[in-house]
Every structure is written in C-alpha cells, then in structure tokens.
N, C-alpha and C positions, 0 to 999 in steps of 0.2 A: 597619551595613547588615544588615536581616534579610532572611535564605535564606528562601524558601519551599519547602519539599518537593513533592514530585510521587509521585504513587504511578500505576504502570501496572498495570492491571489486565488482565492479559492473559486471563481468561477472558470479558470482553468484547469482544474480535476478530473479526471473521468467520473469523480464518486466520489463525495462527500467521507462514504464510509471508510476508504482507505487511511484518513486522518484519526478514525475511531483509536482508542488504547489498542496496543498489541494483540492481545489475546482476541480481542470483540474484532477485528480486522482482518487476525489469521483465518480466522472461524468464518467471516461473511466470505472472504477470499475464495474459499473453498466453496461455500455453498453457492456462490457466483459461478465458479469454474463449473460445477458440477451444470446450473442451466444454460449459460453461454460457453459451452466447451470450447476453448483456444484462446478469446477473445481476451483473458488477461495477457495470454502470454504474448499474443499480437501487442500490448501495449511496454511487453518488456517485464512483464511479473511472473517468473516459472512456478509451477508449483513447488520448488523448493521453498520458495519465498514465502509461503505460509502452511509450513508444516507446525508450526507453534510459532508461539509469541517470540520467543528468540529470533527465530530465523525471520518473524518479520520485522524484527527490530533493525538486525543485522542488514535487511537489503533496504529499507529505508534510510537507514543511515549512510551506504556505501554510493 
C-alpha cells in the first residue's frame, strides 16, 4: 500500500485560527463575522459553518 504525503501549507490560510480545535474556531468564527461582517462568507464559510463545534467539524472536513 502507497502513503501519499500531504504537506499544509499554512502561509496559505486566511487565519491561523481556523486550524484552532473546533469549539475555540466556532467561537473565533463568529466573533470574526461579527467585526468583518460577510468577509467569511466571501471566503466560502456560511455562518452555518460555525454554529458549534459539530458543524465546524463537519464543514472542515467536507
């Protein structure tokens, strides 16, 4: 079986903090949205995407 490697490039990011654990991510998500109103969702993150840690799990993964 061949691995294939993944390299993350994290100067590619918009924010650091989106990689944070779920809950600390939902939570900044929000308080983001709240001073740049739209600017997540300009990037493809609706506020669905972090109503809890669930659902940011769920659109990070998908």
């Amino acid at each position: 079986m061949r691995r294939t490697r993944r390299t993350l490039h994290l100067d590619d990011s918009a924010a650091l903090w989106l990689l944070a654990p779920a809950r600390s991510a939902a939570a900044l998500a929000a308080t983001y949205d709240h001073a740049y109103p739209r600017a997540l969702a300009d990037l493809g993150i609706t506020p669905e995407a972090y109503v809890d840690a669930r659902s940011w799990t769920t659109w990070l993964t998908t």
